[in-house]
N, CA, C and O atoms as a GROMACS GRO file, in nm:
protein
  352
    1UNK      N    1   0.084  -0.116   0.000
    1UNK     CA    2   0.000   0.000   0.000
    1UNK      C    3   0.089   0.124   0.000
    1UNK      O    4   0.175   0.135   0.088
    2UNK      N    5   0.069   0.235  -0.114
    2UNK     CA    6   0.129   0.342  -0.077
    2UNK      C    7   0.121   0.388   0.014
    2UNK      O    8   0.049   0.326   0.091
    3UNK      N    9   0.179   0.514   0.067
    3UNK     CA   10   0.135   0.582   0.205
    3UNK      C   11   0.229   0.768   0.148
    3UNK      O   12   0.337   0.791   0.093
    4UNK      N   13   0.117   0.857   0.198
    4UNK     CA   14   0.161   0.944   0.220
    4UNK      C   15   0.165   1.013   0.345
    4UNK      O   16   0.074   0.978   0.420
    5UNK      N   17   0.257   1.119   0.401
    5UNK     CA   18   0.201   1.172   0.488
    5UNK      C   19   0.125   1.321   0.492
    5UNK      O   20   0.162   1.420   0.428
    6UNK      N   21   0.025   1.314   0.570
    6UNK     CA   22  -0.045   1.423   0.626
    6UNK      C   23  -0.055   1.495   0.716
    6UNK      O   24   0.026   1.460   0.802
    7UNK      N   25  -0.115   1.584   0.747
    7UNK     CA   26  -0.118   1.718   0.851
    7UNK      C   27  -0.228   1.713   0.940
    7UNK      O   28  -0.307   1.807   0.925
    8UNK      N   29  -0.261   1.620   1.039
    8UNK     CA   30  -0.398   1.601   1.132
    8UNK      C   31  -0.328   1.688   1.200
    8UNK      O   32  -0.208   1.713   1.188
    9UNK      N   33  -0.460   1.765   1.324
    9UNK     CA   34  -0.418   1.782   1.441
    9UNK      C   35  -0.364   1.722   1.576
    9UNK      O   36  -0.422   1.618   1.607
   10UNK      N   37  -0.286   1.757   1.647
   10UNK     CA   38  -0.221   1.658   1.748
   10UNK      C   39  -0.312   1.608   1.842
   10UNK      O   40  -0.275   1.548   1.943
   11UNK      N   41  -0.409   1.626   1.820
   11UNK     CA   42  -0.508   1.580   1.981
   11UNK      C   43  -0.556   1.433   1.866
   11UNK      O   44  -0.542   1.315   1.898
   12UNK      N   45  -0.604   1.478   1.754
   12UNK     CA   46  -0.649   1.397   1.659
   12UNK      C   47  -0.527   1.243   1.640
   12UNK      O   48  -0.532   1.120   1.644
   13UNK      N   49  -0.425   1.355   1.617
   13UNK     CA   50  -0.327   1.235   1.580
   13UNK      C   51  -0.277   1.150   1.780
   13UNK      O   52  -0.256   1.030   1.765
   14UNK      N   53  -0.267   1.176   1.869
   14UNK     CA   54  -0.294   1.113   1.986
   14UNK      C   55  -0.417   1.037   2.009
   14UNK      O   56  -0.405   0.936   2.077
   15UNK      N   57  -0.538   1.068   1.962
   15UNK     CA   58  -0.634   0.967   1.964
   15UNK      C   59  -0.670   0.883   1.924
   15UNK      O   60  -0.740   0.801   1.984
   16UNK      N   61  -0.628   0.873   1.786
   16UNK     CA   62  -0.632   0.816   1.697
   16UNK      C   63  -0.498   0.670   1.718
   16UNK      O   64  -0.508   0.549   1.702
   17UNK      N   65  -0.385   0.757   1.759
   17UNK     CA   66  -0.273   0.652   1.807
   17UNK      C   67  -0.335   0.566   1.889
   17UNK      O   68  -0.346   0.448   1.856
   18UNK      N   69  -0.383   0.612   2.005
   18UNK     CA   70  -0.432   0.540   2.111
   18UNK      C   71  -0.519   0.469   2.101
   18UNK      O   72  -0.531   0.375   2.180
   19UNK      N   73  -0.605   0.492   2.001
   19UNK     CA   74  -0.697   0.422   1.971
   19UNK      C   75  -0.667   0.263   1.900
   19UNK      O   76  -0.696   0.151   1.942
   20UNK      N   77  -0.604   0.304   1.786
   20UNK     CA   78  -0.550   0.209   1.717
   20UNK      C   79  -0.430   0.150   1.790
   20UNK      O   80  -0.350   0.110   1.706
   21UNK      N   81  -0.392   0.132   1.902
   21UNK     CA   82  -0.272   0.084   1.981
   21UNK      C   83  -0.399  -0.012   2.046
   21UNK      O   84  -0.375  -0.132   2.048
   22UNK      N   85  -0.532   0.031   2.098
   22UNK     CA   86  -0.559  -0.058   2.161
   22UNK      C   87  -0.679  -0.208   2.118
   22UNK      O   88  -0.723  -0.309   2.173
   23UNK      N   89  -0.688  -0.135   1.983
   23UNK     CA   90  -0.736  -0.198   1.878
   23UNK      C   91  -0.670  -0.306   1.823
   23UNK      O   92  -0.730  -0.404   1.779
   24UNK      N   93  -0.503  -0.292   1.822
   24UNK     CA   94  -0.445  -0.358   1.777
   24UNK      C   95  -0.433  -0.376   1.617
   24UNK      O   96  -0.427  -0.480   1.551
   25UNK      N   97  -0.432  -0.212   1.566
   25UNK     CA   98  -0.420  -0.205   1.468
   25UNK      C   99  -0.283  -0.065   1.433
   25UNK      O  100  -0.201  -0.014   1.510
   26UNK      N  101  -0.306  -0.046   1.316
   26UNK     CA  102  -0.174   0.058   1.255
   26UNK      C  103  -0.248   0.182   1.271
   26UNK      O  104  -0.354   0.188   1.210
   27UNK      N  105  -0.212   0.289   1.344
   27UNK     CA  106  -0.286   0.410   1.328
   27UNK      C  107  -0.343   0.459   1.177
   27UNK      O  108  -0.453   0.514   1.174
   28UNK      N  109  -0.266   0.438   1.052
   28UNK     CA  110  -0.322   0.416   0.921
   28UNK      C  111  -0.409   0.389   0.839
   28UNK      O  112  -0.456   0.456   0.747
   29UNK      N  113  -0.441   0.237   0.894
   29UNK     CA  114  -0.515   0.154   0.897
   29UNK      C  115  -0.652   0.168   0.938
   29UNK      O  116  -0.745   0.117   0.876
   30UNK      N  117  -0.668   0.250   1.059
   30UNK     CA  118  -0.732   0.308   1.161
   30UNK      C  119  -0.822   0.406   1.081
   30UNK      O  120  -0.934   0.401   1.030
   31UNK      N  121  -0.740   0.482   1.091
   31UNK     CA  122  -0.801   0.640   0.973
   31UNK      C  123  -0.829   0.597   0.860
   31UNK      O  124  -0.893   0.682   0.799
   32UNK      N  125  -0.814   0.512   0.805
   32UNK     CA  126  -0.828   0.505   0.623
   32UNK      C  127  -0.998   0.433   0.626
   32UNK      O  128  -1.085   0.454   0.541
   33UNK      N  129  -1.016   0.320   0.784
   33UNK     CA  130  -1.192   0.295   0.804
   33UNK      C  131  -1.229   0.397   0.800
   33UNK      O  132  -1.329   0.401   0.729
   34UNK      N  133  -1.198   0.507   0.847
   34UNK     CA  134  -1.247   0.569   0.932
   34UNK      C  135  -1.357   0.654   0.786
   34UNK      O  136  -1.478   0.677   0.780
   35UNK      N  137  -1.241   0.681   0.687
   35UNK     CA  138  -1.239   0.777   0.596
   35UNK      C  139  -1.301   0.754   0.537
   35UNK      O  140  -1.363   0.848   0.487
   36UNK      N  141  -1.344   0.584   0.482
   36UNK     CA  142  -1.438   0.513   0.411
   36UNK      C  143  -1.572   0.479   0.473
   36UNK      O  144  -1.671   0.441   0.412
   37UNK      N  145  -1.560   0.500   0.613
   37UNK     CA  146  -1.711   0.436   0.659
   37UNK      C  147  -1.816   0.627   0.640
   37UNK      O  148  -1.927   0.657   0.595
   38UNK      N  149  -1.697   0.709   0.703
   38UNK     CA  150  -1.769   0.874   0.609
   38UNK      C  151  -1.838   0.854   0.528
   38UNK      O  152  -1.961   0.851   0.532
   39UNK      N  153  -1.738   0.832   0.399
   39UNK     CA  154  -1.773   0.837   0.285
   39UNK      C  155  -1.905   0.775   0.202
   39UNK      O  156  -1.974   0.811   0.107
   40UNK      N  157  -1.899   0.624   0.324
   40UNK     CA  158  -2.052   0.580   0.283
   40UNK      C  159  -2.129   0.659   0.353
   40UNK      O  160  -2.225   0.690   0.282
   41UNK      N  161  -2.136   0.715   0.473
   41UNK     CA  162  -2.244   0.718   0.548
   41UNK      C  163  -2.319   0.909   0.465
   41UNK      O  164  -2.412   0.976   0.509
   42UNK      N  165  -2.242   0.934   0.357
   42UNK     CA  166  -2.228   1.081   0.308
   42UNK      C  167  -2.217   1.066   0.207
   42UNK      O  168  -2.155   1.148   0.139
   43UNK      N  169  -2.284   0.932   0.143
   43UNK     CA  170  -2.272   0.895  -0.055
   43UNK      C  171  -2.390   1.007  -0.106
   43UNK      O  172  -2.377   1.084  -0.202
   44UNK      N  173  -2.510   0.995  -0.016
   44UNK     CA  174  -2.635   1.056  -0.055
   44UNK      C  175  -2.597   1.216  -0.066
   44UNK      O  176  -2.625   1.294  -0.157
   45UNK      N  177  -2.558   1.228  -0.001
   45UNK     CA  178  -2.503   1.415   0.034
   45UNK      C  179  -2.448   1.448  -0.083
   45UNK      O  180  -2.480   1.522  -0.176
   46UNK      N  181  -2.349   1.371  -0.055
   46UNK     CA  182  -2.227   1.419  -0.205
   46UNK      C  183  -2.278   1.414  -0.334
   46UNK      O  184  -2.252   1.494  -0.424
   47UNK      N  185  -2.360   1.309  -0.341
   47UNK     CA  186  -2.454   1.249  -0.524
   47UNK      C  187  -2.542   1.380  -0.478
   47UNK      O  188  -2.497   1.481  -0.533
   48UNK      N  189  -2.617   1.398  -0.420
   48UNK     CA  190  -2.703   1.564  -0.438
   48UNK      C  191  -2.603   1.662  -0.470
   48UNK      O  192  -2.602   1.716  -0.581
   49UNK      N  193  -2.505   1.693  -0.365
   49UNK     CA  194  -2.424   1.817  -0.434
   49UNK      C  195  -2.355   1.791  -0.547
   49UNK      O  196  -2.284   1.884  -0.582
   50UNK      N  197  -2.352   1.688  -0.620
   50UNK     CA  198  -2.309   1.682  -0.738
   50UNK      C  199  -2.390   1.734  -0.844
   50UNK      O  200  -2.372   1.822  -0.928
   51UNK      N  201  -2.497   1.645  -0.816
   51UNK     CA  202  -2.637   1.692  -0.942
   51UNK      C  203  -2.657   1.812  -0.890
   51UNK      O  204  -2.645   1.888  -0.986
   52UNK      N  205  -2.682   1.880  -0.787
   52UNK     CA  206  -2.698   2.025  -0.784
   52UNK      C  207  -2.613   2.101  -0.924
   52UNK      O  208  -2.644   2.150  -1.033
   53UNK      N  209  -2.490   2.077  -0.843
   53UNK     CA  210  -2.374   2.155  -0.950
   53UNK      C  211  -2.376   2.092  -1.041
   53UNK      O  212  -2.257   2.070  -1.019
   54UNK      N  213  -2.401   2.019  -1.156
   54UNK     CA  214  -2.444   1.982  -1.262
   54UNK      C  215  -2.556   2.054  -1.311
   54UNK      O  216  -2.548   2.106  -1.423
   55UNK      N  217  -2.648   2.064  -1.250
   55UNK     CA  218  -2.806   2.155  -1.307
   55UNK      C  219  -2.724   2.311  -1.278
   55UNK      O  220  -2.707   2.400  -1.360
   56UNK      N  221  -2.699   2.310  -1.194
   56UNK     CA  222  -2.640   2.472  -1.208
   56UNK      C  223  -2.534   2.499  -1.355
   56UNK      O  224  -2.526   2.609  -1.410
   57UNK      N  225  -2.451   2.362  -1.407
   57UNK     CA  226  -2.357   2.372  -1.477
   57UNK      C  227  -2.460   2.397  -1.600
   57UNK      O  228  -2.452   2.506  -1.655
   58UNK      N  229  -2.529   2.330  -1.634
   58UNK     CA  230  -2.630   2.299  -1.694
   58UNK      C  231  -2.749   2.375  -1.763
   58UNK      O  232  -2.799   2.377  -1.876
   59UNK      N  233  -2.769   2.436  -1.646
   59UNK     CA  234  -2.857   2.568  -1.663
   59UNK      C  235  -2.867   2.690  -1.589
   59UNK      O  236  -2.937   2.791  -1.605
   60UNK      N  237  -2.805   2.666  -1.528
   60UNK     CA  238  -2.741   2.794  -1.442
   60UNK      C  239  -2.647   2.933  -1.512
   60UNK      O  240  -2.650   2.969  -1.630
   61UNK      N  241  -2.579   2.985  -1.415
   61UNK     CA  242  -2.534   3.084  -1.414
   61UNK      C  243  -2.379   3.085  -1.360
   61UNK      O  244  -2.360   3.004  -1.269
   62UNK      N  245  -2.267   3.162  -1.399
   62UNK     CA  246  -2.157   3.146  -1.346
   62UNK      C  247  -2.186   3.212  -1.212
   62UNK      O  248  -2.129   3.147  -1.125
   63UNK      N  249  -2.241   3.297  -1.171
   63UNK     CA  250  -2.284   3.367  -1.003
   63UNK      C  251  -2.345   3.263  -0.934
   63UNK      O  252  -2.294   3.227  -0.828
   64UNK      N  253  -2.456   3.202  -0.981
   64UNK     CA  254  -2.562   3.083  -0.928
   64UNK      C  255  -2.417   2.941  -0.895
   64UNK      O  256  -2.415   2.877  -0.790
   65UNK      N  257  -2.338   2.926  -0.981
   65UNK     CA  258  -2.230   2.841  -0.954
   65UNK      C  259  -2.121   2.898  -0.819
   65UNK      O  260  -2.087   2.844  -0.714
   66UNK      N  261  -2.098   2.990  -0.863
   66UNK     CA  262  -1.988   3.065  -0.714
   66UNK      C  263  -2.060   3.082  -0.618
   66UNK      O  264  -2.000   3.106  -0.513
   67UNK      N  265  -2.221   3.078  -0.613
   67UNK     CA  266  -2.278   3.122  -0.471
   67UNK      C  267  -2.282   2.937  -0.433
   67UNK      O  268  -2.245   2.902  -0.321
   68UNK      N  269  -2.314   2.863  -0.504
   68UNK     CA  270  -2.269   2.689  -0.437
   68UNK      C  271  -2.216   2.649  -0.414
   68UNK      O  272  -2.232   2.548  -0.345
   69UNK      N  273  -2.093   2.697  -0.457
   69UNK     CA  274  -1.944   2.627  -0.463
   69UNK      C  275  -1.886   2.737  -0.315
   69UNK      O  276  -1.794   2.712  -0.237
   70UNK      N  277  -1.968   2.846  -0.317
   70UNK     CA  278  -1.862   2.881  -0.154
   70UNK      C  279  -1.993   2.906  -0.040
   70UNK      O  280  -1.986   2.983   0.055
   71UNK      N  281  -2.086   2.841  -0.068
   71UNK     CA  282  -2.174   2.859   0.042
   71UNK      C  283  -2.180   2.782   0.197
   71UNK      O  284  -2.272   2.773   0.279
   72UNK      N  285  -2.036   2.730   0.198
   72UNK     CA  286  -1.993   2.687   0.342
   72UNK      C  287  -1.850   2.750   0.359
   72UNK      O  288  -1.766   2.714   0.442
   73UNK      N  289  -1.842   2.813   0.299
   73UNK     CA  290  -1.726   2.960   0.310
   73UNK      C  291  -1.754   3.008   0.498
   73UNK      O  292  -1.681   2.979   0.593
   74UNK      N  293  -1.883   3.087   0.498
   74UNK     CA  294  -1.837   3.113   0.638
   74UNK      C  295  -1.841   3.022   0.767
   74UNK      O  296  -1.814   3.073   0.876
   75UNK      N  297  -1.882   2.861   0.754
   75UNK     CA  298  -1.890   2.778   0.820
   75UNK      C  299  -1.684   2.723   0.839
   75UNK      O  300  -1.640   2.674   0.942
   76UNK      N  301  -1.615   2.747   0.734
   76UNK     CA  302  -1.468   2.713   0.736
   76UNK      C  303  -1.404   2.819   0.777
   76UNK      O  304  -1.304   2.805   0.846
   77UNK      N  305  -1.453   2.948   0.741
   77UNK     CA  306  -1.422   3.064   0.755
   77UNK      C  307  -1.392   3.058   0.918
   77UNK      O  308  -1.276   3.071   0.956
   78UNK      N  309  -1.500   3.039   1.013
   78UNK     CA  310  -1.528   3.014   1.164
   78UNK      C  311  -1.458   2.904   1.200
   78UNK      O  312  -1.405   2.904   1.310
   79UNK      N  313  -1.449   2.821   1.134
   79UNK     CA  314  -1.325   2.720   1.164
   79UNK      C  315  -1.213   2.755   1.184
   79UNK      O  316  -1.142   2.724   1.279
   80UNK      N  317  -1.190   2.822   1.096
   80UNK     CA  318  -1.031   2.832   1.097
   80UNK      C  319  -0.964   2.904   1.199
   80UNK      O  320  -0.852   2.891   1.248
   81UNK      N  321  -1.074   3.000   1.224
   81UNK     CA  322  -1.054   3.122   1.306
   81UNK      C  323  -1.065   3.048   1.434
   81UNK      O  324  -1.005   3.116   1.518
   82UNK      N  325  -1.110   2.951   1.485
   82UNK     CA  326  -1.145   2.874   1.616
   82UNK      C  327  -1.010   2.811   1.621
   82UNK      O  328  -0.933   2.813   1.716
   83UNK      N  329  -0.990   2.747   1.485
   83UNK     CA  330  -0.861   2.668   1.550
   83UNK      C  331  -0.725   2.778   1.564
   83UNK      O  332  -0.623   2.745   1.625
   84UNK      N  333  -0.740   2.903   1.501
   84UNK     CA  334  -0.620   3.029   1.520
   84UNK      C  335  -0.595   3.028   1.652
   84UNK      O  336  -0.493   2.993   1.711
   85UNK      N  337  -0.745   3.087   1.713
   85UNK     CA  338  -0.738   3.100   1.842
   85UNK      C  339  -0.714   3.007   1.924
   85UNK      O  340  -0.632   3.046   2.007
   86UNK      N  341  -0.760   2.852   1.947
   86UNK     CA  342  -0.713   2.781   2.011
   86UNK      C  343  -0.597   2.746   2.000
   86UNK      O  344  -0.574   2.641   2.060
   87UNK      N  345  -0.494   2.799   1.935
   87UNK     CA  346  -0.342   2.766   1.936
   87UNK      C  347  -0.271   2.892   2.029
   87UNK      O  348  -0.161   2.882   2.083
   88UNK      N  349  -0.346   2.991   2.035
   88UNK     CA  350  -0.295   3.101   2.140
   88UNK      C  351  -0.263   3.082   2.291
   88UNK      O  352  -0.225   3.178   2.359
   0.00000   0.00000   0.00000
């Protein structure tokens, strides 16, 4: 299996260790269920925001497209800014 590495957060990447230490598995291993059992449980979500942005591609508008494509802008926006501050 290839492997790259990535950028979790450290509480993330400690729980995740610990977790998978007592699992008796590879912290890797661990996250990659983790990433796939998401992915099913969020097939329905994603196949809507797809066909959304398809009918927008479709018959839409380039504005009607940029207002979908960043309409969880200020939900990451507040993210980010939470995790700024919690590093202070």
């Amino acid at each position: 299996m290839a492997t790259t590495p990535v950028r979790i957060p450290s509480d993330v990447h400690s729980e995740t260790k610990q977790l998978a230490a007592m699992r008796g598995q590879q912290q890797g291993d661990l996250l990659a269920t983790a990433w796939r059992e998401y992915l099913e449980r969020h097939k329905a979500q994603f196949a809507a925001d797809l066909e959304q942005a398809a009918k927008i591609l479709r018959d839409g508008t380039t504005s009607e497209l940029a207002e979908f494509a960043s309409r969880n802008a200020p939900a990451r926006a507040e993210a980010a800014a939470a995790r700024i501050r919690s590093k202070r």
